[in-house]
C-alpha positions as CSV (number, residue, x, y, z in Angstrom):
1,X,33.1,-7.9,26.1
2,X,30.2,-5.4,25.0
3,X,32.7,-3.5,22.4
4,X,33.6,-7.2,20.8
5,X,29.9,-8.0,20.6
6,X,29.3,-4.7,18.5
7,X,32.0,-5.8,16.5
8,X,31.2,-8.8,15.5
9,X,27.6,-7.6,15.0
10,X,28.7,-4.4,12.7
11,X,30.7,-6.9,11.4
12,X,27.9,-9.3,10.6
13,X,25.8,-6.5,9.0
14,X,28.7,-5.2,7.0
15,X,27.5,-7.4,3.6
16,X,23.5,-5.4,4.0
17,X,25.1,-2.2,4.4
18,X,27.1,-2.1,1.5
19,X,24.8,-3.7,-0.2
20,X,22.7,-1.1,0.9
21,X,24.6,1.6,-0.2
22,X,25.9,0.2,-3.0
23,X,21.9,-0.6,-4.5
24,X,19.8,1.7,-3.0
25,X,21.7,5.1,-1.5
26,X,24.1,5.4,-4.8
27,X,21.7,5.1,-7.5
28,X,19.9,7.6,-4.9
29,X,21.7,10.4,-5.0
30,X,22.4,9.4,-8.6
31,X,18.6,10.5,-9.4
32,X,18.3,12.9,-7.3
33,X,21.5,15.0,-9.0
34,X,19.8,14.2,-12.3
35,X,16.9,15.9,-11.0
36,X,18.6,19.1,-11.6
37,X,20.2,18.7,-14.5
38,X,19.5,18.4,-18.4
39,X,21.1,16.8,-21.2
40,X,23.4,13.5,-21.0
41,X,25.1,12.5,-18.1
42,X,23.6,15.5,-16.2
43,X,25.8,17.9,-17.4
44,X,24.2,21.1,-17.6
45,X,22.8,22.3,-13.6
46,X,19.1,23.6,-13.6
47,X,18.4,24.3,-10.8
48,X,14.3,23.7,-10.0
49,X,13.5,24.2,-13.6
50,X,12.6,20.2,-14.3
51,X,10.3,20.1,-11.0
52,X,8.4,23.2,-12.3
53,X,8.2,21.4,-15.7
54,X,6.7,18.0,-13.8
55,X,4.5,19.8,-11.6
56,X,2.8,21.8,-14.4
57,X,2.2,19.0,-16.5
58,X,-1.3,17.6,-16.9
59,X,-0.3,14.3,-17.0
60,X,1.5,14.3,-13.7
61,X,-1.5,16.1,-11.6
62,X,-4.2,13.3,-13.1
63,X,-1.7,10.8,-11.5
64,X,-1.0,12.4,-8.5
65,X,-4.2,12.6,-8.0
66,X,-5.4,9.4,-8.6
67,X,-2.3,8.3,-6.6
68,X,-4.2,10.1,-3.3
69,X,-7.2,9.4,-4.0
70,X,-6.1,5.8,-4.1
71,X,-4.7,6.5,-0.9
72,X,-7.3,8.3,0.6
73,X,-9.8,5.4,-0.3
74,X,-8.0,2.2,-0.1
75,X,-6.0,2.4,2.6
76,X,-8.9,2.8,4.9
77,X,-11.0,0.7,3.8
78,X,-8.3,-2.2,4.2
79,X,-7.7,-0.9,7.8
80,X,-11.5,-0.9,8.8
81,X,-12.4,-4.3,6.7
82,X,-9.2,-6.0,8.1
83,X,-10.4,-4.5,11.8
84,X,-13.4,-6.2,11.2
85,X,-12.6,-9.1,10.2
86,X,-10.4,-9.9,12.7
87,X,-12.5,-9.1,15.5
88,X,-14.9,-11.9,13.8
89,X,-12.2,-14.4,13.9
90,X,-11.0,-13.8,17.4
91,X,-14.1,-15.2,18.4
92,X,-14.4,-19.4,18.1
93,X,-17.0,-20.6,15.8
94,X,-17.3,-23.6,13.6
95,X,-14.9,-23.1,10.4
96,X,-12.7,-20.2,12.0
97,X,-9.8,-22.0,10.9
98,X,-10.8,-22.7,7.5
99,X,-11.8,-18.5,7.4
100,X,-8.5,-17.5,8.4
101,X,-6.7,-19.4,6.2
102,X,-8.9,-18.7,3.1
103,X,-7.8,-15.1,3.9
104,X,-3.9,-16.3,3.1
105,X,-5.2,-17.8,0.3
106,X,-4.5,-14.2,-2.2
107,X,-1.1,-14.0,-0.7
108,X,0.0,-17.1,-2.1
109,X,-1.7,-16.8,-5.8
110,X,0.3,-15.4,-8.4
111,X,-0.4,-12.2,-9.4
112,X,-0.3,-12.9,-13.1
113,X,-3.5,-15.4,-12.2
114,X,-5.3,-13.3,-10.4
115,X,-4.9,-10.8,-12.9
116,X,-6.1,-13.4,-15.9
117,X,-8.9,-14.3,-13.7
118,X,-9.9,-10.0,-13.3
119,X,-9.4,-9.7,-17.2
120,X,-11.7,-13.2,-17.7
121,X,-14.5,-11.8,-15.6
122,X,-14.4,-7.9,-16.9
123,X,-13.1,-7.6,-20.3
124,X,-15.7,-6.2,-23.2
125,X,-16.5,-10.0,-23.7
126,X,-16.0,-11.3,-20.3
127,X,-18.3,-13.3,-18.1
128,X,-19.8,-10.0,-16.4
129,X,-20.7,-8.8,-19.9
130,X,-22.5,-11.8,-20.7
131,X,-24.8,-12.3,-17.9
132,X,-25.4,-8.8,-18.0
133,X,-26.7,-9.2,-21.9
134,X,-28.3,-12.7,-21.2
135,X,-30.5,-10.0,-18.7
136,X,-31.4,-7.4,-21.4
137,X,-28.9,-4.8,-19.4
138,X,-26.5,-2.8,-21.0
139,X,-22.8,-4.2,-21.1
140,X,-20.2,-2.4,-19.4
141,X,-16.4,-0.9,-20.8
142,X,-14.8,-2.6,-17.0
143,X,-11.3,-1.9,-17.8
144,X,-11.6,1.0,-20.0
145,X,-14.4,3.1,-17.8
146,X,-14.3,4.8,-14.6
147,X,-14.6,1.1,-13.0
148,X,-11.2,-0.1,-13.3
149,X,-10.4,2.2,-10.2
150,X,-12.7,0.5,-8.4
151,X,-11.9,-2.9,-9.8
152,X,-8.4,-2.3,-8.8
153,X,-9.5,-0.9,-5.4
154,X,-11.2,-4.1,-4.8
155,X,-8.0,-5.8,-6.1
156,X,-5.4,-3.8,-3.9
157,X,-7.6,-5.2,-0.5
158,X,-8.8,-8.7,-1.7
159,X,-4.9,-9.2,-2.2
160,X,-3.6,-7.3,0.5
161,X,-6.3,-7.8,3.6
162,X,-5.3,-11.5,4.3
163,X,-1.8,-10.0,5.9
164,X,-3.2,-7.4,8.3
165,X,-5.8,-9.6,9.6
166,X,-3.4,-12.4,11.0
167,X,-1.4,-9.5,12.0
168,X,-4.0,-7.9,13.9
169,X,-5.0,-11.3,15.1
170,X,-2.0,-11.7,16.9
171,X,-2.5,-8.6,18.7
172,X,-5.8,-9.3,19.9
173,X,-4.5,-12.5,21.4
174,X,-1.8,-10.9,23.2
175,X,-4.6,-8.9,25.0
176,X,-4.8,-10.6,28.6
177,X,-8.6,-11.4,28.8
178,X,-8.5,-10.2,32.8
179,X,-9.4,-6.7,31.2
180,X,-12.6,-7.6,29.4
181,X,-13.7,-9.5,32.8
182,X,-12.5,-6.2,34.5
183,X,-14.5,-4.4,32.0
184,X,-17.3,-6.7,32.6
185,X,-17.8,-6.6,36.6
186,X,-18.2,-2.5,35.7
187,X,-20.7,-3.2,33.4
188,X,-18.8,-2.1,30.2
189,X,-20.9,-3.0,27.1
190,X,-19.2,-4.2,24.0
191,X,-18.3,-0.7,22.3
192,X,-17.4,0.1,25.5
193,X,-14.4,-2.4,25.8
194,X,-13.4,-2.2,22.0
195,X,-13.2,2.1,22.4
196,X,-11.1,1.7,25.8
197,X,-9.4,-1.8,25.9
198,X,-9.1,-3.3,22.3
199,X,-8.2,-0.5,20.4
200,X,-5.6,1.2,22.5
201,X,-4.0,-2.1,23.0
202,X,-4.2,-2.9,19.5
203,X,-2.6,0.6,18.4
204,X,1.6,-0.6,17.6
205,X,-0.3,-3.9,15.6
206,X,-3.0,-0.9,13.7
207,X,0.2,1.1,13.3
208,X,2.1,-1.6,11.5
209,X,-0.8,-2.8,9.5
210,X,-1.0,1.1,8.2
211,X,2.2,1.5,7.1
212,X,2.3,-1.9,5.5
213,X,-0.7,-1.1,3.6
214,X,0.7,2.3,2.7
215,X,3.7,0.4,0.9
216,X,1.5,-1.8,-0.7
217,X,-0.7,0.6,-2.7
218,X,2.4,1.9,-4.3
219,X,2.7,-1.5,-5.6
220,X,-0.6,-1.8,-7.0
221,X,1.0,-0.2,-10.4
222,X,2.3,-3.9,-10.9
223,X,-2.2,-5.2,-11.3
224,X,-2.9,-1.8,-13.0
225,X,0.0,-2.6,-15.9
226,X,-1.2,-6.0,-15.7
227,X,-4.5,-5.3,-16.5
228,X,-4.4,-2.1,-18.7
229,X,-1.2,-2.6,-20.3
230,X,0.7,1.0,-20.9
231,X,-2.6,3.0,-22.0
232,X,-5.0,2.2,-18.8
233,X,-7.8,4.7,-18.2
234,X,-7.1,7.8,-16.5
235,X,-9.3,6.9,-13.5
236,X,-6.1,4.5,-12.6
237,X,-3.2,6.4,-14.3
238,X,-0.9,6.4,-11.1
239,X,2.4,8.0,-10.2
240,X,4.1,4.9,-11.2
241,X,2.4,4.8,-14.8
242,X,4.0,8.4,-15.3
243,X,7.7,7.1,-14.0
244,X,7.3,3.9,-16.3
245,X,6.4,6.3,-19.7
246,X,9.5,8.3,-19.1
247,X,11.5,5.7,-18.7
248,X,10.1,4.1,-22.2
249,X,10.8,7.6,-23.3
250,X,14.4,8.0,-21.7
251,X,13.6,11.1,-20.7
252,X,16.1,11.2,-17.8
253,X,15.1,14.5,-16.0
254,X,11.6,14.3,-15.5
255,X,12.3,10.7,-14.5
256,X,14.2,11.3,-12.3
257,X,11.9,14.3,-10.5
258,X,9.2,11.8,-10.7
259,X,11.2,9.5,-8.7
260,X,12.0,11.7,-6.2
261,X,8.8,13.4,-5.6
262,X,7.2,9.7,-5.3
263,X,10.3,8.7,-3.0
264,X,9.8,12.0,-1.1
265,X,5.9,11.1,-0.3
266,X,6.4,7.8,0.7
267,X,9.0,8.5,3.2
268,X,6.6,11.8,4.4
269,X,4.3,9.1,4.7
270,X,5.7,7.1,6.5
271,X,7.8,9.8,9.0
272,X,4.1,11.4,10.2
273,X,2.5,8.0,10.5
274,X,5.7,7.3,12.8
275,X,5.5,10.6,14.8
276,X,1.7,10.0,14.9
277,X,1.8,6.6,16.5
278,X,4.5,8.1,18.9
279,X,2.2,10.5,20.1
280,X,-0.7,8.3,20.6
281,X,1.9,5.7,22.6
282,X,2.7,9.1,24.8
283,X,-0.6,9.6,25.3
284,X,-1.6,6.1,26.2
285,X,1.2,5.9,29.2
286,X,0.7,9.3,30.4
């Protein structure tokens, strides 16, 4: 009976593995054999000689660079902010439904609006501009200065926080509430219970929210194009910009290494935060 049930369930999943393999693992390996090649079709081996070519080019540091420190800043800053706000909402207030759903509100917007909204507010004749030259104050190059990282910083969480605050709302409800009373009759304050209660409760929901706020900073090229167009400032000049030029440019080889380096990060990514989060699960049982 258990051998027919793993039949019919392989057999089930059949049409997303090959489709699977098919889309994804193919085209793949596909890349990463161009990788090492040169010339059409991948004919002539290399060997390493493209990846030493990528990694000493200037344009390729500035956006892996900016691609960490993107990393570096947003993802954080989601995490705390969405922490936060969460912890707010747990709490029952006047208007805590309205919050919560004003919060979803990004995720259903299209992203070509929000972007025409951005580009309204902050381009050299925007709205921003004008107030600040009704005020006597010098005007501002927003997309075309060192702001439009932090414009698409602000971008990357306003569109992205809504998600990992219901998420981490969930969490916090699943927390029995006998723990705070617990906590309470010992005379626990308030940082107290969120250091030794909340948090470690909350750590697979945090874990989840991390990762899915990894993936989506990779996908913050889609605003940057949007907003900058295939010459943005080098402030936001991202892995994904230097992919998208070589494709223009069909230049197959450092395409492809591109590809793999940025597929090779994400999944490091991804692989620590999954042994990290194992860890701290070990050491939460133990």
């Amino acid at each position: 009976m258990e051998k027919r049930k793993q039949k019919i369930g392989l057999f089930l999943a059949l049409p997303i593995l090959l489709g699977t393999l098919v889309f994804y693992m193919v085209p793949l390996l596909i890349t990463i054999w161009y990788s090492f090649t040169f010339g059409a079709g991948g004919t002539n081996f290399v060997g390493f000689a493209n990846y030493q070519r990528v990694w000493a080019n200037q344009r390729f540091q500035l956006a892996l660079i900016n691609t960490i420190k993107f990393l570096g800043i947003g993802v954080p800053s989601i995490l705390i902010l969405s922490l936060g706000l969460a912890l707010v909402l747990n709490r029952t207030f006047l208007g805590n439904s309205f919050f919560k759903l004003s919060f979803l509100f990004p995720m259903m917007v299209p992203i070509s609006s929000i972007v025409m909204t951005v580009q309204f507010l902050f381009q050299d004749f925007g709205i921003c501009n004008q107030l600040l030259q009704a005020m006597g104050l010098p005007t501002q190059r927003w997309l075309n200065s060192s702001w439009a990282f932090m414009l698409l910083l602000l971008l990357y969480i306003w569109k992205n926080a809504g998600y990992n605050i219901i998420l981490l709302l969930s969490g916090l409800k699943m927390i029995p509430e006998d723990y705070y009373h617990h906590a309470d009759l010992e005379g626990a304050n308030r940082w107290q219970k969120l250091h030794y209660i909340t948090l470690p409760m909350l750590t697979p929901y945090l874990f989840f929210a991390l990762v899915i706020s990894v993936l989506n900073s990779f996908k913050s090229f889609r605003e940057a194009f949007l907003l900058s167009g295939n010459s943005p400032h080098d402030s936001i000049y991202l892995l994904q910009y230097f992919i998208n030029n070589n494709f223009e440019n069909l230049n197959y080889p450092r395409l492809s290494v591109a590809s793999v380096i940025f597929f090779s990060a994400i999944l490091i990514a991804v692989l620590l935060l999954f042994i990290l989060q194992q860890r701290k699960r070990d050491d939460i049982y133990v």
